[in-house]
N, C-alpha and C positions, 0 to 999 in steps of 0.2 A: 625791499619788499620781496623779491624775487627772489635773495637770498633766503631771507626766513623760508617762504613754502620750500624751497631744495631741502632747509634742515627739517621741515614738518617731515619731508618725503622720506628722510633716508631712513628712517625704521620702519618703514615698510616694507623697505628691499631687501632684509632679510627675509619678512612674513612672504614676500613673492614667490623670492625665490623657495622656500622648503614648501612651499606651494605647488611649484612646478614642477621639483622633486619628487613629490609625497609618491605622484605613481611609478614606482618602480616596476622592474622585469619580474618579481615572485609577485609583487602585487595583482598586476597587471594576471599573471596566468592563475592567480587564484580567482580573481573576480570572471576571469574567464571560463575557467571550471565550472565555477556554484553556477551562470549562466546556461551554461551547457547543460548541466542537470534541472536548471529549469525547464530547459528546453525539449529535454525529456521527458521530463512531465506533462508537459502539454501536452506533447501525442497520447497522453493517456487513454486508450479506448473507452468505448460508454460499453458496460458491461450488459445481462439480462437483469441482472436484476438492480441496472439502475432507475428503472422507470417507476416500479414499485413503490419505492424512495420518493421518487421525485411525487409521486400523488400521493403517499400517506403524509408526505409534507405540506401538501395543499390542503390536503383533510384539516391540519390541525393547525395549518394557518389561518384557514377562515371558520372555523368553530371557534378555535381557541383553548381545547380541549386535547390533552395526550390520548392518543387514540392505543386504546388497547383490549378491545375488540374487533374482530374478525368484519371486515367490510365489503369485501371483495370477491369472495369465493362464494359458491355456495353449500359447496362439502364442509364449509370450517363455519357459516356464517353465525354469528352470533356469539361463538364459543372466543372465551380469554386468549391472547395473542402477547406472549411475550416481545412486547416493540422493545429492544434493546438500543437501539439507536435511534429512537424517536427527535434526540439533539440534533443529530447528523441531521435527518431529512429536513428537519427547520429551515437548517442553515440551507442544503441545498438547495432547496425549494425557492427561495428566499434568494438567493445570487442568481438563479435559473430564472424567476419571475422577472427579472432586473436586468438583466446581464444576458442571458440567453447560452446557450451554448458556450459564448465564449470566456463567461463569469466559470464555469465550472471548468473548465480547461486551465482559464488562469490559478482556481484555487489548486488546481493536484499541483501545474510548476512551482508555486509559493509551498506547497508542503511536501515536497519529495528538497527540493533545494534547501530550506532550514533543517529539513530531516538529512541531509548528509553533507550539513554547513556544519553539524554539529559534530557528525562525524570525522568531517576534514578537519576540525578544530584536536581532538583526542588523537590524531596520525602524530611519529617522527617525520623528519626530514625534513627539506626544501618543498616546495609546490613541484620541482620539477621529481622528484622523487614520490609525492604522495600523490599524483595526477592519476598515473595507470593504475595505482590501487585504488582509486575513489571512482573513478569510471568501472572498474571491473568490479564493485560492490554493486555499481547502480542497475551494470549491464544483469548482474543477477537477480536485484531485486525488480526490475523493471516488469517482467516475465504475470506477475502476479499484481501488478497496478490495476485499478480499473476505477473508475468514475462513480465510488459508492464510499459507502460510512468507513469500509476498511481499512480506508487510507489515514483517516486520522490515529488508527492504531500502529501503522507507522511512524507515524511523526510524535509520538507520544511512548512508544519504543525506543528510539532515539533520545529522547528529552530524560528519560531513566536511565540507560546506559551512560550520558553525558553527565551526572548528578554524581552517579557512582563515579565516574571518571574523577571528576571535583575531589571526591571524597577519600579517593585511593591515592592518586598522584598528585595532587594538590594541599591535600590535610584542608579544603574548603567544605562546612560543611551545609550544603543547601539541603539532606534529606527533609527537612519540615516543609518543604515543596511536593512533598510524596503524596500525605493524606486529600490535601487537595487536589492535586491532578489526577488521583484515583475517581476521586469524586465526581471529577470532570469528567473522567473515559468512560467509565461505567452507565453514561446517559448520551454517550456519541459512540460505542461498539461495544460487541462482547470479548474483541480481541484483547483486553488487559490483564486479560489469563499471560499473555506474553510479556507484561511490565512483570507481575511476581515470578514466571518464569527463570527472567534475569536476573531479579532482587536474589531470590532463593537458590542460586547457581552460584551466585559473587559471593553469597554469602557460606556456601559452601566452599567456593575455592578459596576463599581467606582463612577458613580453618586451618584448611591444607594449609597454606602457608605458613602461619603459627607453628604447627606442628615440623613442618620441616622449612624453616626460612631460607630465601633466595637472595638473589641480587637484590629483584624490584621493591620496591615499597611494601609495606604490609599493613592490614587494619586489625591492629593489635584487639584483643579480644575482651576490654572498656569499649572500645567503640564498636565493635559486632554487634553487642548487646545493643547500642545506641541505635544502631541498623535494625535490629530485631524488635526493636518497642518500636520505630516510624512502618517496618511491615506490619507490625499486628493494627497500630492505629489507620492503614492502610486499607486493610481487609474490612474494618470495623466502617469505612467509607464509605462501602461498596455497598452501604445499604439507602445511601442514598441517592434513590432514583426512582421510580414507580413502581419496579417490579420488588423493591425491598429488599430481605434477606435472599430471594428465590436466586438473585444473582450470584451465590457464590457457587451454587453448583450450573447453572445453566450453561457455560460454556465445555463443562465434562458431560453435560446429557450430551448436548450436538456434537459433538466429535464421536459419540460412541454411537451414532447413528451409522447403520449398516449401508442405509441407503444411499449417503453422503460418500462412505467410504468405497464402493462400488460402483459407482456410477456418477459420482462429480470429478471431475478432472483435476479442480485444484486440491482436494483430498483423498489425491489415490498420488503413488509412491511418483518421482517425474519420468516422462521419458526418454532419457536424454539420446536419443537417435534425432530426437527435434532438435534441429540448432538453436533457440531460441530459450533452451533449458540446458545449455554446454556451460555458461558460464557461472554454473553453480559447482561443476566439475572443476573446471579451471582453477578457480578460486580457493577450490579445497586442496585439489594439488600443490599447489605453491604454496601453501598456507605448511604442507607437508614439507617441498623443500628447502623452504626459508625457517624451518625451525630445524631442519636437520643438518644445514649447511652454517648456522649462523652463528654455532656453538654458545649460544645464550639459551640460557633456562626458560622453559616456559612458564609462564606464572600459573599460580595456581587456579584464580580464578578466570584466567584467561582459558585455561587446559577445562576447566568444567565445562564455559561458555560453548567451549566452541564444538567440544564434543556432543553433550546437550543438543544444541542446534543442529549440527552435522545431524543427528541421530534423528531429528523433529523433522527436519529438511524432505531427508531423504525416506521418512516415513508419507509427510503430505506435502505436496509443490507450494503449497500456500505458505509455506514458513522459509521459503527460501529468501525471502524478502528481513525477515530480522535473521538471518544466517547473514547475509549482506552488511548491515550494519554494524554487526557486532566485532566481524569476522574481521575487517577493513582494517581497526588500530591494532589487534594482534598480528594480524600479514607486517603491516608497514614498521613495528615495533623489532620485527627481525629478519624484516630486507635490508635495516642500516646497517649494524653490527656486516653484513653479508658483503654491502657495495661498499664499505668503508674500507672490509679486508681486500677486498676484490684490486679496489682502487691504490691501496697498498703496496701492493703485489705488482699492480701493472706499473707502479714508477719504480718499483725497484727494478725489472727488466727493462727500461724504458720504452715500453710499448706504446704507449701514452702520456701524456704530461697529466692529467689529471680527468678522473670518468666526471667529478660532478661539474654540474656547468657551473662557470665561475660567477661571482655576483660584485659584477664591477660598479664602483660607486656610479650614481646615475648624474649625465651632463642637465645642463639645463634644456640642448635641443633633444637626447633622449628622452629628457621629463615631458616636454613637447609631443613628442608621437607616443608615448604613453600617454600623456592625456586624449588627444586623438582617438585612439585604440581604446579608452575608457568611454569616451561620449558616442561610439560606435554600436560598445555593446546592448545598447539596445535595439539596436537595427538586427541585431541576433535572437533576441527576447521575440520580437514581433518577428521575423520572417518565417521563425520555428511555427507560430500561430497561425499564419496564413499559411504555409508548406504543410497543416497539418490534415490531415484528411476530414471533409466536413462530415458532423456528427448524420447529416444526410445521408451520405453515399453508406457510410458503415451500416445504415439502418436498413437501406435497400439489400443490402449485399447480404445481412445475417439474422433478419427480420420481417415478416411477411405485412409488409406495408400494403402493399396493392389487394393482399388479403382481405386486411381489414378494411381498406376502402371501399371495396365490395362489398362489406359487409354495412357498413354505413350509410350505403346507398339502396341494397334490396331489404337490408333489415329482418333478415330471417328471424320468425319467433322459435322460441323457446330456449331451453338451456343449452350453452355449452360446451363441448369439450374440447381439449388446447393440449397442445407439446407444452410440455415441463417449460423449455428455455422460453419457452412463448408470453408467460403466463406474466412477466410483470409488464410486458413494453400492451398484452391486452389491457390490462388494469387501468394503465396511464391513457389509452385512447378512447377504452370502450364502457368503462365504468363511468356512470353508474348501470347504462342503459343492458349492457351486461355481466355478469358474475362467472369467474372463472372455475376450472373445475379443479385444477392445482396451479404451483406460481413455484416461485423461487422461496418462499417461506419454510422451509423443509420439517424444523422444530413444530411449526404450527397442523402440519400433516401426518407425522408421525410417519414410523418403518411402517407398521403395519397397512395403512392408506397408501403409500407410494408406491410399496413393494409387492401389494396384492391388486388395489383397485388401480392403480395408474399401470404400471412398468406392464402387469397380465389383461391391460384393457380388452375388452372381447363386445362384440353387439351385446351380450346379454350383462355385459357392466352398462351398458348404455341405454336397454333397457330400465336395468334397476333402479338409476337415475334421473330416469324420463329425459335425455338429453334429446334433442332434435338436431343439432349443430355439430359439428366435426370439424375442428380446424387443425391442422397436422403436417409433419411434412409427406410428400409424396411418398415417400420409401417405409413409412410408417407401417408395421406388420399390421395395424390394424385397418390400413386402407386394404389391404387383399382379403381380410375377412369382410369387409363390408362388401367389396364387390362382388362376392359371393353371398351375399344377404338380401334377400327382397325386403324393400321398404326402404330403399337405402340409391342416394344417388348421388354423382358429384355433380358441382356443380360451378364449381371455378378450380383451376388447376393454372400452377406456375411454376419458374422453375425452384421456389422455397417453399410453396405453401400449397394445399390441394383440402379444398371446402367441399363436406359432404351432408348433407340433409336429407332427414324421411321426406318419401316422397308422401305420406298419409298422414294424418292428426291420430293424434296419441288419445 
């Protein structure tokens, strides 16, 4: 009897052992990795205009209804309101109502981690080889993360470049995943101006390729075509969503918006005197020296992508983030060729017996503390969560909270007026009971409103508007004109916010 179960057992001690195996040392630092960029993710800031979001999401949770009229403002009220991510705020809303802060936190590390899970998947090399370039994509895209709809244009950025990836190096072909994911972005951002960006660049540099063939692979020009019928049925997607046909141009109006271009920070050129915008510099430099040390050809649609970008980049900060993604499997496609020579080189002086780390088959008590070190990393997932700074303190720090408590407490009547960055986290507190005077909707304001009636506010715009209310920061030019204005008092001051009201009825 006791024999029999020994021979039930012993085909299992194969399955045990390639069990205890399975986590190896590349393994091990890859699950390590994609953790770590989760964990970036999570520190996602909450932006200004995530709040906005989070209450047109409530709007049209409890209606039931895509809101696409103006509900919030009173300079816009009533008038059509291109909601282009009316998806996004669903969702948001919807994990926020549930979840709390911590539901939206978790969703940016789930979608910055798949978004450069995919990118770690298109790299050469070992894990130890593609580590520092997947960390130094994320360190550049990280800069422009923020806790709103944009981030899905990320992670659907990436799901494009990884299809072409399929398509080029692979001969797999998944484009019929196009028309639908169009379908899909187009009703969660307007950022899928950046999917045909890339479609239309690859399909650019594979020409070039044809015309002059290289080492790499190529998509011989049967299958361009093939590419070029899933972009048109693509484009042809993008009409389904609320706003219709209006969405193929609405991402070229807002960009050509003057007042974006001047005066929003992530669309004006970067600063890189900010450390926290160097590693888009970094990134492009080596990007330089590993294609000129590594004596491998650049591919063609690699040379469009990356130029393109570079050029997109360093026009607005906000693109630094798909320059990251895209940039990451070109870097690492000609750091190998570079450490292969390198490593060549140094055994023939024998300076070193060998630069890459060796990949020794794994013991079974290795397979042990790798498993260990696997049922760990979640102790990394959550500590990242809790070390993360509460969406609290950020609010105090860059957000005039005690403002508005004041304001919910004395209830000053009448209309009114708010700082720009102010205007979505008013909405989510103070609507319905009050209507802001601008917000972060910038398309729904137009240059001419922002650029004459906001940026030039003066008492006699605040006349024109009957406002009674002034919510602003202190430094505000138009706090020294009101102090010089009869009729005009403050009447709470801090160090973010400074609340001023007619002292008379209008």
């Amino acid at each position: 009897m006791v024999s029999s179960s020994l021979t039930q057992l012993r085909p299992l001690r194969p399955a045990i052992r390639q069990l205890l195996l399975w986590p190896d040392t590349h393994r091990i630092l890859t699950l390590t990795l994609i953790a770590g960029v989760f964990a970036m993710g999570v520190q996602t800031p909450f932006g200004p205009d995530t709040w906005w979001h989070l209450k047109a999401g409530q709007v049209m949770v409890e209606s039931g209804h895509i809101l696409q009229t103006d509900l919030f403002s009173y300079t816009r009220y009533g008038t059509h309101w291109v909601n282009h991510s009316w998806l996004s705020q669903v969702i948001l809303y919807l994990l926020f109502s549930r979840f709390g802060y911590a539901g939206l936190r978790a969703l940016m590390g789930a979608v910055v981690a798949v978004a450069l899970a995919l990118v770690y998947s298109q790299m050469e090399g070992n894990p130890f080889a593609r580590a520092p370039v997947l960390l130094l994509a994320a360190w550049t895209a990280a800069p422009v993360w923020l806790v709103r709809p944009r981030i899905f244009s990320f992670l659907f950025t990436a799901v494009v470049y990884y299809l072409l990836y399929l398509y080029k190096w692979h001969g797999v072909n998944r484009l019929w995943l196009l028309p639908p994911l169009f379908a899909l972005w187009v009703n969660l951002h307007a950022g899928y101006a950046l999917g045909f960006i890339v479609l239309i660049g690859f399909i650019v540099g594979e020409m070039l390729n044809n015309l002059s063939p290289g080492p790499d692979p190529c998509v011989e020009w049967g299958r361009l075509g093939m590419m070029a019928l899933y972009l048109l049925l693509s484009l042809l997607a993008l009409v389904l969503n609320p706003n219709t046909t209006r969405m193929w141009v609405y991402p070229f109006q807002t960009a050509g918006m003057r007042f974006l271009q001047n005066h929003i920070q992530e669309w004006q050129s970067p600063n890189f005197h900010s450390l926290h915008t160097q590693p888009f510099i970094w990134m492009l430099l080596a990007l330089v020296a590993a294609v000129g040390l590594s004596g491998r050809r650049m591919d063609g649609s690699d040379l469009v992508l990356t130029c393109g970008l570079a050029c997109a980049a360093l026009l607005a900060r906000r693109n630094q983030a798909a320059f990251g993604l895209v940039v990451a499997p070109v870097l690492s496609r000609h750091l190998m060729p570079l450490l292969t020579n390198l490593e060549r080189k140094a055994r023939k002086v024998r300076m070193v017996r060998q630069l890459r780390v060796p990949h020794h088959p794994t013991t079974i008590a290795l397979g042990m503390i790798n498993w260990i070190l696997l049922i760990l990393l979640p102790a990394l997932v959550i500590s990242s969560a809790a070390l993360s700074a509460p969406a609290q303190i950020w609010q105090r720090e860059n957000l005039p909270v005690e403002a508005v408590e004041w304001i919910r407490t004395h209830r000053p009547a009448g209309k009114m007026f708010n700082h720009y960055n102010w205007g979505g986290y008013l909405i989510w507190r103070l609507w319905p009971d009050y209507r802001v005077f601008v917000d972060g909707r910038t398309y729904l304001y137009g240059d001419e409103f922002l650029l004459h009636q906001y940026m030039n506010a003066s008492p006699e715009t605040l006349d024109a508007w009957k406002v009674n209310l002034v919510l602003t920061r202190p430094d505000d030019p138009l706090v020294a004109h009101l102090a010089c204005t009869d009729g005009w008092q403050e009447t709470y001051h801090d160090e973010i916010a400074a609340i001023w009201t007619r002292t008379g009825e209008r």
